[in-house]
PANUDO-293653 format. One record per residue (C-alpha): x, y negated, z negated; chain. Coordinates in Angstrom, 1 decimal, decimal comma. Example, Ala and Ser with C-alpha at 12.3 -4.5 7.8 and 13.67 -1.06 7.14 Angstrom:
2
{r {12,3 4,5 -7,8} A}
{r {13,7 1,1 -7,1} A}
//
This chain:
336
{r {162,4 -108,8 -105,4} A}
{r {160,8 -107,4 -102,2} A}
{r {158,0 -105,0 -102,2} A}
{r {160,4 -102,9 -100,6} A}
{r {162,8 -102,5 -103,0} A}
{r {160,8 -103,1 -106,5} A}
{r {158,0 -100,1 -105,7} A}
{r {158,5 -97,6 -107,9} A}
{r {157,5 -94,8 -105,1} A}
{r {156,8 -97,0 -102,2} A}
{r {155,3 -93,6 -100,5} A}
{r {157,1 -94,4 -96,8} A}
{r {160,5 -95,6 -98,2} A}
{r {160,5 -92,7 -101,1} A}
{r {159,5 -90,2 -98,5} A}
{r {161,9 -91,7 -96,2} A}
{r {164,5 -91,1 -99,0} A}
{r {164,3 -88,0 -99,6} A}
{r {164,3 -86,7 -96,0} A}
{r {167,9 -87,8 -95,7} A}
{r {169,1 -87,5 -99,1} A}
{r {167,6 -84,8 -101,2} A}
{r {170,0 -82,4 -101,8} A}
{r {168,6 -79,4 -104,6} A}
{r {169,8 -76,4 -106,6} A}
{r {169,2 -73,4 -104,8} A}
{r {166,8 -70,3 -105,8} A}
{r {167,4 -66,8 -105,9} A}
{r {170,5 -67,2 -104,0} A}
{r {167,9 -66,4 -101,0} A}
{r {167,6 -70,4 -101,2} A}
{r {164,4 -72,8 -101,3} A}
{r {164,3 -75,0 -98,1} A}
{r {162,7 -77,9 -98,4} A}
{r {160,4 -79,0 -95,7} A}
{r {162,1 -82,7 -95,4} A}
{r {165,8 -81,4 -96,1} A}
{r {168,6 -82,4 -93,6} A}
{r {171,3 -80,5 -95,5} A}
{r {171,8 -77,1 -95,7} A}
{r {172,7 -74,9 -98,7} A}
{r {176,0 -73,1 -99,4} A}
{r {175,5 -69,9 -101,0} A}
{r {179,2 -69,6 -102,8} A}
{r {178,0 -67,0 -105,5} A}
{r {180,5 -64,2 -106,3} A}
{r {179,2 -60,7 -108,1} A}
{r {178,7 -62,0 -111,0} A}
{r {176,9 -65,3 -110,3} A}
{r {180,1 -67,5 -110,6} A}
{r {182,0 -69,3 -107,7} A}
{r {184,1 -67,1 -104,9} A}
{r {182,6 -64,6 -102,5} A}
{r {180,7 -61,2 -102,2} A}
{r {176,9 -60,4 -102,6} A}
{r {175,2 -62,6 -105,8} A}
{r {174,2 -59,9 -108,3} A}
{r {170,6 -60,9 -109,2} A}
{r {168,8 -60,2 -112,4} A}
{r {166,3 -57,8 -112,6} A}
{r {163,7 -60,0 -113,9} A}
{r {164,9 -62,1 -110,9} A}
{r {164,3 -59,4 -108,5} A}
{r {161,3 -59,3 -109,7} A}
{r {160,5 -63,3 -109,4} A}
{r {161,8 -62,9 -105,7} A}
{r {158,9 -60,3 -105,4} A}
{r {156,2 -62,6 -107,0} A}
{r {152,3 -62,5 -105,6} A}
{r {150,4 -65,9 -105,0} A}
{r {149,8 -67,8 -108,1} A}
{r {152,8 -66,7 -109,5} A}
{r {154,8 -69,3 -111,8} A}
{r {158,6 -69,2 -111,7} A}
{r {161,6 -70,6 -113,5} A}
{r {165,2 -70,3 -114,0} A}
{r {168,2 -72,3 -116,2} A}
{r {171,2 -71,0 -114,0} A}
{r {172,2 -73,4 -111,2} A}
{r {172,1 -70,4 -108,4} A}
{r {168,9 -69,1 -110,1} A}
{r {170,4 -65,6 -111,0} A}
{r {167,9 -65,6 -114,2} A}
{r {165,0 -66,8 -112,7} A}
{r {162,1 -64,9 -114,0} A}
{r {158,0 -65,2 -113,8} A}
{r {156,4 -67,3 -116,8} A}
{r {153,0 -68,0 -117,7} A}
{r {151,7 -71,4 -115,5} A}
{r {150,8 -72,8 -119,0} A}
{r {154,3 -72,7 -119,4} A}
{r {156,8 -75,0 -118,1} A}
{r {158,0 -73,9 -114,4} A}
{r {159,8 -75,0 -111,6} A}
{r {158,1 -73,1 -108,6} A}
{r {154,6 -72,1 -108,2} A}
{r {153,7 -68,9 -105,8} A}
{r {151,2 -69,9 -103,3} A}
{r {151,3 -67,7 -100,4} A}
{r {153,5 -64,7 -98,6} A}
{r {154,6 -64,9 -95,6} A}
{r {155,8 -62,6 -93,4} A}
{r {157,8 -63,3 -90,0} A}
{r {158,9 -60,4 -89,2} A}
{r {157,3 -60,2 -85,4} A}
{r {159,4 -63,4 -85,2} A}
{r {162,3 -62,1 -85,9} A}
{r {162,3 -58,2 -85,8} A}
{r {165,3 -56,1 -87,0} A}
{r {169,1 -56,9 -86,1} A}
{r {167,8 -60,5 -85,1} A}
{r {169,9 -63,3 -87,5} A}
{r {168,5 -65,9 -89,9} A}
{r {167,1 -68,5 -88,6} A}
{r {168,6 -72,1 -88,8} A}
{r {168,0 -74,9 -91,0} A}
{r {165,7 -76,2 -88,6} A}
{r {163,9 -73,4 -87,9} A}
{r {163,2 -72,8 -91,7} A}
{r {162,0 -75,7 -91,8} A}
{r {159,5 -75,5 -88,3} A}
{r {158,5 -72,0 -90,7} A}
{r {157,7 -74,1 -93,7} A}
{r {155,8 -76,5 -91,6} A}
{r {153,9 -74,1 -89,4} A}
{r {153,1 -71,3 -92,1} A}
{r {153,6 -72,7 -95,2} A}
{r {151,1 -75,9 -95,4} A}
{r {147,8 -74,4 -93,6} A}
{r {146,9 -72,3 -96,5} A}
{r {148,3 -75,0 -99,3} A}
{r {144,8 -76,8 -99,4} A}
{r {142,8 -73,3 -99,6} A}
{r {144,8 -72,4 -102,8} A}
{r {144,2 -75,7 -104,4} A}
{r {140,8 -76,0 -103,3} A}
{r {141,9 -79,9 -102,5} A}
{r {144,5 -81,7 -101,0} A}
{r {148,2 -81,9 -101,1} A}
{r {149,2 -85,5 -102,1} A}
{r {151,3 -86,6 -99,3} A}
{r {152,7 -89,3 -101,5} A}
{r {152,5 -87,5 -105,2} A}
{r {155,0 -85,1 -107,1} A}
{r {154,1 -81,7 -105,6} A}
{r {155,9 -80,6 -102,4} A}
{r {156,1 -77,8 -100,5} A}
{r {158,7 -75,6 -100,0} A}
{r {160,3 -72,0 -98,8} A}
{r {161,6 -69,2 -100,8} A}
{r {163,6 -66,7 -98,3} A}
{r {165,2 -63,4 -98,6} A}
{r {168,7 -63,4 -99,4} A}
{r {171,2 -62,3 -96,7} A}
{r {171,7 -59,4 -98,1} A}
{r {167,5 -58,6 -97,8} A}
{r {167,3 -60,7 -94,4} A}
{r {169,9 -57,2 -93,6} A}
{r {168,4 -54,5 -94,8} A}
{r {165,0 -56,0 -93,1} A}
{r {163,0 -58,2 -95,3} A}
{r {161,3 -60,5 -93,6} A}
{r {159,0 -61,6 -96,2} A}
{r {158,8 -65,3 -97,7} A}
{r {157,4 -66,7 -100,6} A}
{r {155,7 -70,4 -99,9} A}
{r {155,3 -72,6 -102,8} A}
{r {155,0 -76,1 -104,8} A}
{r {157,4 -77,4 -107,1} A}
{r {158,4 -81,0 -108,1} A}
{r {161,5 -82,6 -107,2} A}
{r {162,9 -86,2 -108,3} A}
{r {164,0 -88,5 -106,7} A}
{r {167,3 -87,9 -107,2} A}
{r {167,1 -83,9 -105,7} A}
{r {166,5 -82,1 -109,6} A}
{r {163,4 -79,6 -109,6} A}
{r {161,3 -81,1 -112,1} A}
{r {159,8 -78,5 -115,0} A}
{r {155,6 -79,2 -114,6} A}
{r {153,1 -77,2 -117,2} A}
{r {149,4 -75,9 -116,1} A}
{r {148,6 -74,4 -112,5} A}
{r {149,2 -76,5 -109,6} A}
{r {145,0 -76,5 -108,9} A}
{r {144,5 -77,8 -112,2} A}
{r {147,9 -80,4 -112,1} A}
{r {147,1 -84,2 -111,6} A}
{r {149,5 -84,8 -108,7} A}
{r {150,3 -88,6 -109,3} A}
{r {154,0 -89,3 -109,3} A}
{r {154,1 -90,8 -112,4} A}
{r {156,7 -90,1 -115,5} A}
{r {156,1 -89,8 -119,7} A}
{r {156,3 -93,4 -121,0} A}
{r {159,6 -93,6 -122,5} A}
{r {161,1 -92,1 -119,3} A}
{r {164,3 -93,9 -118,1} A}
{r {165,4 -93,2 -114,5} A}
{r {169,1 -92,8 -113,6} A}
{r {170,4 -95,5 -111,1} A}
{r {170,8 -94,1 -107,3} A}
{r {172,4 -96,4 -104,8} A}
{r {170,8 -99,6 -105,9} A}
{r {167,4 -97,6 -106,1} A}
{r {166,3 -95,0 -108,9} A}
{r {166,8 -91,6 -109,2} A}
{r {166,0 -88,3 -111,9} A}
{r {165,4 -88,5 -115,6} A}
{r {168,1 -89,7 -117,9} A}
{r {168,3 -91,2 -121,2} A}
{r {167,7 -94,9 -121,6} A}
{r {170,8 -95,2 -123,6} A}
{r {173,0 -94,6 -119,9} A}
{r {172,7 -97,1 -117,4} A}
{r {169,7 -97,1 -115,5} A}
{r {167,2 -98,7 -113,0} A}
{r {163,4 -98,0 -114,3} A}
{r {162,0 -97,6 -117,9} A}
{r {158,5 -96,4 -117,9} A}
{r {156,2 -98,3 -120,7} A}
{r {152,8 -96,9 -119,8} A}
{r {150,5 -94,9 -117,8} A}
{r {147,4 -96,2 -116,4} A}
{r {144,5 -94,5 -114,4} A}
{r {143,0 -96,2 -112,0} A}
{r {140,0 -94,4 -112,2} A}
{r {138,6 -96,1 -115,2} A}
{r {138,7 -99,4 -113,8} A}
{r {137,4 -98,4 -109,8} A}
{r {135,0 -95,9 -110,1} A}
{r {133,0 -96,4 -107,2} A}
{r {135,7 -95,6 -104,7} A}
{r {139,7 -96,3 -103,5} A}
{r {140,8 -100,0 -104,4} A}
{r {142,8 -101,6 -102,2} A}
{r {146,3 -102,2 -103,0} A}
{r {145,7 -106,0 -103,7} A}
{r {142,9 -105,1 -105,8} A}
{r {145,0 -102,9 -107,9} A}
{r {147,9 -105,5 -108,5} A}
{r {145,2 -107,5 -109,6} A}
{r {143,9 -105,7 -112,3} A}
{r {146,7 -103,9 -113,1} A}
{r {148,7 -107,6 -113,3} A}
{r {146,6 -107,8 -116,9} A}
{r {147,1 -104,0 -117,4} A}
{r {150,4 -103,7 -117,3} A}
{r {150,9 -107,0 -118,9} A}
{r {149,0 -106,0 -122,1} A}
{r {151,2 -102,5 -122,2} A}
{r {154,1 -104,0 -121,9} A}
{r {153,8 -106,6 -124,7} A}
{r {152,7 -103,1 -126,9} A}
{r {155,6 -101,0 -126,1} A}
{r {158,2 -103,9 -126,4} A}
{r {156,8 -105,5 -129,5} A}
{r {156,0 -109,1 -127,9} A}
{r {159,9 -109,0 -126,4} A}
{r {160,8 -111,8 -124,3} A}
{r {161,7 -109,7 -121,2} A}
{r {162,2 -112,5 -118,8} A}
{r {165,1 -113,6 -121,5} A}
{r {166,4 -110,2 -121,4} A}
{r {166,7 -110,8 -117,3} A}
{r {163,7 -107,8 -116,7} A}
{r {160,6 -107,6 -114,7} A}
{r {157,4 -105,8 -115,0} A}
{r {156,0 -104,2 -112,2} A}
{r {154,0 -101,1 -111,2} A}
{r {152,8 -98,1 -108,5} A}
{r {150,2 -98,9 -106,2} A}
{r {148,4 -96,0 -104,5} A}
{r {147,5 -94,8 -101,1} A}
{r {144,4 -94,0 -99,3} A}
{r {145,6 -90,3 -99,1} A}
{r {146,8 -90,1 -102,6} A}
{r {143,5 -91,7 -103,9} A}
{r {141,4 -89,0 -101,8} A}
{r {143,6 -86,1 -103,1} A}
{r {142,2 -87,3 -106,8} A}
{r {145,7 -88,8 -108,0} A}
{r {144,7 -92,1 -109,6} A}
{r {147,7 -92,4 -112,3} A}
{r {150,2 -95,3 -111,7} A}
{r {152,9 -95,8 -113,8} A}
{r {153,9 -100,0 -115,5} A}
{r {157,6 -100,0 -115,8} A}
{r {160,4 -103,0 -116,4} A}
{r {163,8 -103,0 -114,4} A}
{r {166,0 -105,3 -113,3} A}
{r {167,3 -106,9 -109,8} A}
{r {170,5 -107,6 -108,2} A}
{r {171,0 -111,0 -107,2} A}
{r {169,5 -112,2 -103,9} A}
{r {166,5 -109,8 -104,5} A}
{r {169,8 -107,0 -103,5} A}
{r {168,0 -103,5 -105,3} A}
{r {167,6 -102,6 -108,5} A}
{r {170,6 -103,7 -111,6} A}
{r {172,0 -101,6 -114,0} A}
{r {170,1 -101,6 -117,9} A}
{r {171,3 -100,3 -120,6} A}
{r {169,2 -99,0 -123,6} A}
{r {165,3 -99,1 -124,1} A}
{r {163,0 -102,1 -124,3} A}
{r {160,7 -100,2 -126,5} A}
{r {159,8 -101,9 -130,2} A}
{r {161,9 -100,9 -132,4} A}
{r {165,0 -100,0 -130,0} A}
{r {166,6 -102,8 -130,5} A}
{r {166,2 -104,1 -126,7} A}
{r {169,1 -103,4 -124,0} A}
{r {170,1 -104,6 -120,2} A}
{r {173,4 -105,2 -121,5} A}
{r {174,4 -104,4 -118,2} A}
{r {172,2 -106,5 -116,0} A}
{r {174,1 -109,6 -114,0} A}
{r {173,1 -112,7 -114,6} A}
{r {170,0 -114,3 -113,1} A}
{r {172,0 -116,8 -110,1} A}
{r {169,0 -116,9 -108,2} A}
{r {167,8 -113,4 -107,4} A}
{r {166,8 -112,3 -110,9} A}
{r {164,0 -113,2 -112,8} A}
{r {164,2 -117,1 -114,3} A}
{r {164,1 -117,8 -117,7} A}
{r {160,7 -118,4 -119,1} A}
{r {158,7 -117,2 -121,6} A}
{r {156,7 -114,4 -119,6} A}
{r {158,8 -111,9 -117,2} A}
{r {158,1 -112,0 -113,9} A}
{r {155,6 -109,4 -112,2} A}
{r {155,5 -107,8 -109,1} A}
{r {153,3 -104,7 -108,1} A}
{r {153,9 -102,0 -105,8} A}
//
């Protein structure tokens, strides 16, 4: 399989990804704009929070959350956010508070909202330069923590409200807001998921969380750090796929029980990480089995976990004519 296709977060491809796919659930009605989006949102909210028109009626607590200081933590169940309310960082959360900004020389009264793209130039321009003061490190270009823009509704943006709330939250690969526990500052930022974790299958590639009995592309069998094999500085990425060849070997052969994975038409692979990722202190990589499409084509369906005791799946996985792994007594490995 190429590099291309097998890295679990090849950091240019993902990246690339989810500048022209990410599509996510909106936030306080006022909408969170991510930095990389390409798609604007549609705020279809009628009084009551359901589908139709008028002004969204927010919650109070969500009122509230729209008013939140720096270092706030914020979370919400609804899909337009009506119920979002502050909870304690320790506590898992879907947006983190970590500055206000206010853009109201910008755009003084009776001036309209700005467009897509000139949230995002906002984001860019005001909400980045103080991201690295507030986590005293940082931002992972590459890892799970991105930036993004809280607005004022347009019912606010009219009545004057030019205040914005920047922040950090974690979205998948397949556009869901990810829940993360503990303050941003003291989060490790690797993009890495909970061993066990099966990925949904996205256009050949991977996408959010789902369970491993559905169809999917990755099953995650371990987490490694990096740190406790190079401790004297960044390894380079043949380095890593060296030692984490044997890693990632030995984890797999624990979570499967021994299973033959090349017979069950899987491969083992891994992350590999950047320069800027390794500087920004996120060392964790993730080992993880798939399988390919024939002629090396993206990723193939599986079906059920490979962990011992599971009973095995991939089920669903086509038939190894050349493109999938052979059939030997050791699956093939591949890093990145």
């Amino acid at each position: 399989m190429s590099q291309q296709a097998e890295r679990f977060r090849d950091p240019r491809n993902a990246l690339s990804t989810l500048r022209t796919r990410l599509v996510m659930a909106g936030v306080f009605v006022g909408a969170i704009i991510a930095l990389s989006l390409s798609v604007a949102f549609s705020w279809n909210v009628g009084p009551e929070g359901g589908a139709g028109g008028g002004a969204p009626k927010l919650s109070p607590a969500a009122v509230e959350a729209f008013q939140s200081p720096p270092g706030t933590c914020l979370t919400w169940s609804n899909p337009d956010a009506n119920d979002a309310k502050r909870v304690s960082c320790a506590e898992p959360h879907l947006f983190e508070v970590t500055s206000i900004v206010d853009i109201g020389a910008q755009y003084p009264a009776g001036v309209p909202s700005p467009s897509l793209e000139q949230w995002q130039e906002i984001s860019r321009s005001r909400c980045t330069v103080d991201v690295k003061p507030y986590l005293g490190r940082t931002l992972d270009p590459y890892g799970k923590l991105s930036m993004n823009l809280l607005r004022p509704t347009p019912a606010q943006w009219e009545d004057g409200d030019r205040q914005l709330r920047c922040g950090l939250q974690w979205a998948g690969q397949g556009g869901k807001l990810q829940p993360t526990k503990g303050a941003a500052k003291e989060q490790d930022q690797s993009a890495v998921w909970e061993p066990g974790t099966c990925l949904a299958l996205l256009n050949n590639s991977f996408g959010d969380p789902i369970d491993c009995a559905q169809p999917h592309s990755y099953e995650m069998i371990a987490t490694i750090d990096l740190k406790t094999k190079f401790k004297d500085g960044y390894p380079s990425q043949e380095q890593q796929n060296t030692w984490l060849d044997t890693e990632c070997s030995t984890a797999a052969q624990e979570y499967t029980g021994n299973a033959d994975l090349a017979a069950k038409k899987l491969i083992l692979s891994w992350d590999v990480r950047e320069q800027e990722s390794w500087d920004a202190g996120s060392t964790l990589v993730n080992c993880k089995v798939a399988a390919v499409l024939p002629e090396n084509k993206g990723l193939a369906p599986v079906t059920g976990s490979v962990k011992v005791g599971n009973g095995g799946g991939n089920g669903d996985a086509p038939p190894s004519d050349g493109g999938g792994p052979p059939a030997s007594s050791s699956a093939p490995k591949t890093g990145g």
